[in-house]
C-alpha positions in Angstrom: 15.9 8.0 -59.3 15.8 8.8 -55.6 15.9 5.8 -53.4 16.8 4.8 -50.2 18.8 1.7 -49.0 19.7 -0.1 -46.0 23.6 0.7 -45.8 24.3 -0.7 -41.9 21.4 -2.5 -40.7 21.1 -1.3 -37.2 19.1 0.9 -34.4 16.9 3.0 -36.0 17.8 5.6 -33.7 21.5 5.7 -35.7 20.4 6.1 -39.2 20.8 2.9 -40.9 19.2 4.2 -44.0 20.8 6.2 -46.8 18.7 8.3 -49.2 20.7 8.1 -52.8 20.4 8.6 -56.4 20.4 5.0 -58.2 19.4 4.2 -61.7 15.9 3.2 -62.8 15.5 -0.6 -62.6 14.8 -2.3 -66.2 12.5 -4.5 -65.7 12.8 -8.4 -66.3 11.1 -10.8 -69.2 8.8 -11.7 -66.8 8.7 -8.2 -64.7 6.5 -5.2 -64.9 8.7 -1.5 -63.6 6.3 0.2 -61.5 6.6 4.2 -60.5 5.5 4.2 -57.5 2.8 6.7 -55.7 3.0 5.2 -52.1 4.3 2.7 -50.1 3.1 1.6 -46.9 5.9 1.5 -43.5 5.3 -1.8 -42.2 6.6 -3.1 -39.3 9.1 -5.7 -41.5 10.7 -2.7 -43.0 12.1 -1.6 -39.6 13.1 -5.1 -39.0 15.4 -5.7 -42.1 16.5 -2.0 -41.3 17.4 -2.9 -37.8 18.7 -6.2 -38.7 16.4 -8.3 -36.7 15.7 -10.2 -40.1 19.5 -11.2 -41.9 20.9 -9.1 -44.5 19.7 -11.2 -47.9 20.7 -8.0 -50.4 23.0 -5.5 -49.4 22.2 -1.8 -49.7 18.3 -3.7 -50.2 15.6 -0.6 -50.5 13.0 -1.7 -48.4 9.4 -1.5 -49.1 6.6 -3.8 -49.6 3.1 -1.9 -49.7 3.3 -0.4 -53.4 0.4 1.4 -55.4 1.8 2.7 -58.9 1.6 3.0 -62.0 2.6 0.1 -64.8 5.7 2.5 -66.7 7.6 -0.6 -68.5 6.5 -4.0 -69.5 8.9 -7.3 -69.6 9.1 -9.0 -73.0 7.1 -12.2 -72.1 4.5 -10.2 -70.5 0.8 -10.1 -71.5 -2.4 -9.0 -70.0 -0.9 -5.6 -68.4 -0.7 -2.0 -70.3 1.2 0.7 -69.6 -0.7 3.0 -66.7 -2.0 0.1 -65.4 -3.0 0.6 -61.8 -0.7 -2.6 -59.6 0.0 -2.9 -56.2 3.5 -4.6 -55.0 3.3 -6.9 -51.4 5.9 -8.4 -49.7 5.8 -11.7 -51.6 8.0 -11.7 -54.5 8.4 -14.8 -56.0 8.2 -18.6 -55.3 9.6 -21.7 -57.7 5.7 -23.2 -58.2 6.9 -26.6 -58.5 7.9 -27.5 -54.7 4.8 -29.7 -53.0 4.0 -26.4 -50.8 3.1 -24.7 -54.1 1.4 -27.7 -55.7 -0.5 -28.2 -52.3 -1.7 -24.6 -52.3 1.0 -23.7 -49.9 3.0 -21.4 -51.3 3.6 -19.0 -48.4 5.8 -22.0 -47.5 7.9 -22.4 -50.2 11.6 -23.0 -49.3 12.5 -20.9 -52.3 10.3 -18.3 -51.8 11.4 -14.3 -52.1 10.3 -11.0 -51.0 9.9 -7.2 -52.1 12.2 -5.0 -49.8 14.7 -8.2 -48.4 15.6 -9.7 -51.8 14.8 -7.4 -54.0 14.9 -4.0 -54.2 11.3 -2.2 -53.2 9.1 0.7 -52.6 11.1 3.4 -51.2 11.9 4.5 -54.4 10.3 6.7 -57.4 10.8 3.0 -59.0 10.3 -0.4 -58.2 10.0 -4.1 -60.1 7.2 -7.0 -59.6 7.2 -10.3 -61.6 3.8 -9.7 -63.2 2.4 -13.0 -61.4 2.9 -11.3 -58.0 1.3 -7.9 -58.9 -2.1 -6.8 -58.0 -5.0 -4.9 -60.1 -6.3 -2.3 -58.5 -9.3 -0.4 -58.2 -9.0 3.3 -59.7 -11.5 4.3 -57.3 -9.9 4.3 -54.0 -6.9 7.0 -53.5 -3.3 6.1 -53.1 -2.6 6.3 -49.7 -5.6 4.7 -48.0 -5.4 1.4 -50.7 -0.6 0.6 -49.6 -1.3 -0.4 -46.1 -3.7 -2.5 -47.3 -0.9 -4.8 -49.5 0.8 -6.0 -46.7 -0.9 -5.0 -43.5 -4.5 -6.0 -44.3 -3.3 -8.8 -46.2 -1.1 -10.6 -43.2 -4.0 -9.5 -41.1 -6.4 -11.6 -42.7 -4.3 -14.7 -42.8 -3.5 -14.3 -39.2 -7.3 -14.2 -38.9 -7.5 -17.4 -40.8 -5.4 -18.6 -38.4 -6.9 -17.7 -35.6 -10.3 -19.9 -36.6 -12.3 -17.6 -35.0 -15.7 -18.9 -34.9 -18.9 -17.3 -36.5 -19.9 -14.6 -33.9 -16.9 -15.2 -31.8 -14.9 -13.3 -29.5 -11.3 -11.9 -31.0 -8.7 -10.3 -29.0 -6.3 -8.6 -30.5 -2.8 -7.6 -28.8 -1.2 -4.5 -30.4 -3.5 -2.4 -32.8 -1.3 -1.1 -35.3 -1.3 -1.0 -39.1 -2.5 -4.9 -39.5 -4.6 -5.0 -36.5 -6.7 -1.9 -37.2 -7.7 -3.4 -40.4 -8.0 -6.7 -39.0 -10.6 -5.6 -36.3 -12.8 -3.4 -39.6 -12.9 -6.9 -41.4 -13.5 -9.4 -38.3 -16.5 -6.6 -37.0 -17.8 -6.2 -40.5 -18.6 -10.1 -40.3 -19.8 -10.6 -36.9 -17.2 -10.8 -34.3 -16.8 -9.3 -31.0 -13.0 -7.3 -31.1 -11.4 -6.5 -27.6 -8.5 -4.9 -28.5 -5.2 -4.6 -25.9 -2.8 -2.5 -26.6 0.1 -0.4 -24.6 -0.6 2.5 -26.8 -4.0 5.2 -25.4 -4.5 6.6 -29.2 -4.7 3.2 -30.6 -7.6 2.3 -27.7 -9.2 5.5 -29.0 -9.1 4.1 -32.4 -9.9 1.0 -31.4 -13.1 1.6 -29.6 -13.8 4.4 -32.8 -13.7 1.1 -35.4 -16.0 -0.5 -32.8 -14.2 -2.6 -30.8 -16.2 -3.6 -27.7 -13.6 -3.0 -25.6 -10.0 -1.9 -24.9 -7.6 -2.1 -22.2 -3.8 -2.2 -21.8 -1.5 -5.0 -23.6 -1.3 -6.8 -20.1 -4.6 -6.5 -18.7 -7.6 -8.8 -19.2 -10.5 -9.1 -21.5 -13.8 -8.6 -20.3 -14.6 -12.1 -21.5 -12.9 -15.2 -22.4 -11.4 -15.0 -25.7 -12.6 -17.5 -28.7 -9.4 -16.6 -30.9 -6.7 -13.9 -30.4 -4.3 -12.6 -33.0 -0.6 -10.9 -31.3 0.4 -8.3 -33.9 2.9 -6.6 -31.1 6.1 -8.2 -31.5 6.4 -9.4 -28.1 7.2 -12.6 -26.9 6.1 -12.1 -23.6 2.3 -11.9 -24.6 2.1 -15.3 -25.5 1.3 -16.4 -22.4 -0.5 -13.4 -21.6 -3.1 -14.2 -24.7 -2.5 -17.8 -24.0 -4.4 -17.4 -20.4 -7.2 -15.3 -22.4 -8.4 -17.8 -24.2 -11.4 -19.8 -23.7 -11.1 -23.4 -24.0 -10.1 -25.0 -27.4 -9.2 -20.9 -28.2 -6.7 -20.3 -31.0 -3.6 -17.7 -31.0 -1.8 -16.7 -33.9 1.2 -14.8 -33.9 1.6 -12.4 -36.7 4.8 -10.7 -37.1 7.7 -12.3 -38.7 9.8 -11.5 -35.8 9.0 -12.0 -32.0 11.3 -11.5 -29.4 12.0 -14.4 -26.9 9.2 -16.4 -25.8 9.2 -17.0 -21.7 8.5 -20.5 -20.6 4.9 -21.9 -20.7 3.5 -23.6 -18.3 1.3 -26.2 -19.8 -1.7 -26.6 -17.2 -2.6 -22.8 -17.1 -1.8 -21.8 -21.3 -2.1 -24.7 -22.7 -4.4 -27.3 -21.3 -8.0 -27.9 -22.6 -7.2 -28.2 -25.8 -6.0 -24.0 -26.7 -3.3 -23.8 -29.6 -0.7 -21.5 -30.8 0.3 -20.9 -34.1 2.3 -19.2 -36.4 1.4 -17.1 -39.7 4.6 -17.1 -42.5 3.7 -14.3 -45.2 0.9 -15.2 -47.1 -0.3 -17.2 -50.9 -1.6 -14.6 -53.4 -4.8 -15.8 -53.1 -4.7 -14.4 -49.6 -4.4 -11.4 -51.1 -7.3 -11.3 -53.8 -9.7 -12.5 -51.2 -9.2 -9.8 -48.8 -8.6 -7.2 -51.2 -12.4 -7.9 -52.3 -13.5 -8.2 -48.9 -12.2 -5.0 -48.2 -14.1 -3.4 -50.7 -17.3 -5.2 -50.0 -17.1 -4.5 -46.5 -15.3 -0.8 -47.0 -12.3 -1.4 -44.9 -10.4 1.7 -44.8 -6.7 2.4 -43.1 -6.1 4.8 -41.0 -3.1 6.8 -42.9 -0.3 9.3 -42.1 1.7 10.6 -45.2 5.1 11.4 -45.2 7.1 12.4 -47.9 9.3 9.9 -49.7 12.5 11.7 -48.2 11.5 11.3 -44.2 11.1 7.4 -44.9 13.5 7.0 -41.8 12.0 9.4 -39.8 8.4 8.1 -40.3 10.4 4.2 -39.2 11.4 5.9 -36.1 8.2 7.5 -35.5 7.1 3.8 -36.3 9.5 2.3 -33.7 8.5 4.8 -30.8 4.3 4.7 -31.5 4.0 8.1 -32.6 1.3 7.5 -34.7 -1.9 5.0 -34.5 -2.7 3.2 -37.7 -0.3 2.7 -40.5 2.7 5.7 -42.2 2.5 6.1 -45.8 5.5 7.4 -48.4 4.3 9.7 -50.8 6.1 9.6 -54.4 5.3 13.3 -55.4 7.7 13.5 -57.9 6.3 13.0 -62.4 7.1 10.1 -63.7 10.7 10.4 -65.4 11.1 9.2 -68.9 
C-alpha cells in the first residue's frame, strides 16, 4: 500500500516525510484494519514530523483523523462487520486498570498510546484501531467534512470543558484553526459569546462568517472581558496575553500538546483574583461520543480543503505557513485492494 512515514523528523521545509510502498497491516485479535477514505492534517502531525514531540516509532506514518471503511476484523472481535463505517482519533490505547482509568481519567493514563506516534496511522490506503478505540459513524455525512471532526472537534470540546465557560458566557479564542473553528460552531450553537483572535485575516473572515461577535489580531484586545478563553495557537507567549483578558475568576485552557516557552507571569496582573490556567492532555473516548452527537444535533460542520493522499507533506507545509483557514484533508482515492 502507499504510505507515508516520518524518515528524519525535522523542518517541514526539508522534507522529513517519505512517501513508500509498505505492506498492508494485519490486523490484531483485538484490532479492526481500516481502508481509509480521509484523514484529517492536525496540527500534532506536523509536530511528530518536526520532532517537537520525541520519536516513539521510527519511520511512524502519521495520522489521526481517519473515516474508512471496516476491511478485516481481529479474531476476538464482535459487534463490527465488514464495511462498517469507523473513525480512528489520536487515542490508541490505554491499560484500563491504572486509577486514571478506574477514575474516569483515562486521557491520563501513564500507559496510554496514540494513532500516528505509536502506531502507524492515516496517511496510508490502510490503517489499524483496537476495536475499543474506534468510532461508529453516521453514513450520512461525507468523508471529508466528518476526519477533522476525530481529533480537531474532539480536543476542541475538552478544551472547552476546560475552559468552564459559564452558561451565556463570553469565550475567547486565540488562534482559529481546525479545532478552534469547530470549537466556536459548538460554544455559539449553545449560547456563548465567541471573540475570536487570531494573526491570520481569512481566519477573522471565517470567524466572524461562523458568528463570532468579534475578531481582532492574536495580540490585540477583546471588546469585553473574557469569562473563559481557549489558546489553540501554539504560542507560549499568549498566555499572558489571554491571561490579562480574562475577567475575574476567568478560566484558560491551553490546547495543543505542544507550546513553545512560556514568558514569566507576573502574578498581580494574570493571575490575581482568583483566574486559572490549565492544561488539556488528549481526551477519554467518551469525549468523543459526546461531541460527536452534539455535533450532529447542533450541525457542526468543518471547514475542509482536500488534498490528495500523495501531497500529505505539502498540505503540512501549507499547514505550517497558514495557507489555508479551517482544517486540510487527505483523500484516499484509490479501490480498496484485496
Amino acid at each position: 500500500m502507499h504510505a507515508w512515514e516520518v524518515t528524519r523528523p525535522g523542518p517541514i521545509g526539508g522534507d522529513p516525510l517519505r512517501f513508500v510502498e509498505k505492506p498492508v497491516p494485519t490486523p490484531g485479535p483485538d484490532e479492526l484494519l481500516v481502508h481509509v477514505r480521509a484523514c484529517g492534517v492536525c496540527r500534532t502531525d506536523l509536530h511528530v514530523a518536526e520532532g517537537d514531540l520525541p520519536v516513539r516509532r521510527p519511520g511512524v506514518t502519521p495520522g489521526h483523523e481517519v473515516v474508512g471503511r471496516v476491511a478485516g476484523i481481529g479474531d476476538d472481535v464482535s459487534g463490527f462487520a465488514l464495511s462498517d463505517r469507523v473513525g480512528v482519533a489520536w487515542l490508541r490505547r490505554t491499560d484500563g486498570t491504572c486509577r486514571y482509568c478506574v477514575r474516569g481519567s483515562e486521557n491520563l493514563c501513564p500507559a496510554s498510546e496514540y494513532t500516528g506516534w505509536d502506531a502507524d496511522g492515516g496517511y496510508a490506503e490502510y490503517t489499524t484501531v483496537p476495536a475499543a478505540y474506534a468510532y461508529r459513524l453516521p453514513d450520512d455525512v461525507d468523508d471529508i467534512a466528518l476526519a477533522p471532526l476525530l481529533c480537531a472537534g474532539i480536543i476542541g470540546y475538552r478544551a472547552l470543558l476546560r475552559a468552564s465557560l459559564p452558561p451565556g458566557g463570553r469565550l475567547g479564542l486565540y488562534g482559529f484553526g481546525g479545532s478552534a473553528h469547530l470549537c466556536a460552531q459548538l460554544a455559539i450553537a449553545q449560547g456563548a459569546t465567541v471573540h475570536v483572535l487570531t494573526r491570520d485575516p481569512a481566519a477573522r473572515r471565517l470567524a466572524l462568517d461562523l458568528g463570532a461577535a468579534s475578531a481582532r489580531g492574536a495580540y490585540d484586545e477583546p471588546p469585553e472581558p473574557l469569562d473563559s478563553a481557549i489558546l489553540f495557537a501554539p504560542v507560549g507567549d499568549l498566555v499572558p496575553v489571554a491571561l490579562r483578558a480574562l475577567d475575574r475568576g476567568g478560566v484558560l485552557s491551553v490546547a495543543g500538546i505542544h507550546l513553545s516557552d512560556t514568558p514569566p507571569l507576573r502574578y498581580e496582573r494574570e493571575l490575581f483574583y482568583e483566574k486559572e490556567l490549565r492544561s488539556v492532555t488528549s481526551n477519554t473516548r467518551e469525549d468523543g461520543r459526546t461531541f460527536l452527537a452534539l455535533a450532529a444535533r447542533h450541525g457542526v460542520r468543518a471547514t475542509t480543503h482536500p488534498y490528495p493522499l500523495s501531497e500529505a507533506q505539502q498540505a503540512l507545509k501549507d499547514l505550517e505557513a497558514g495557507r489555508f483557514d479551517g482544517a486540510a484533508v487527505l483523500v484516499n482515492d484509490l479501490p480498496p485492494r484485496h
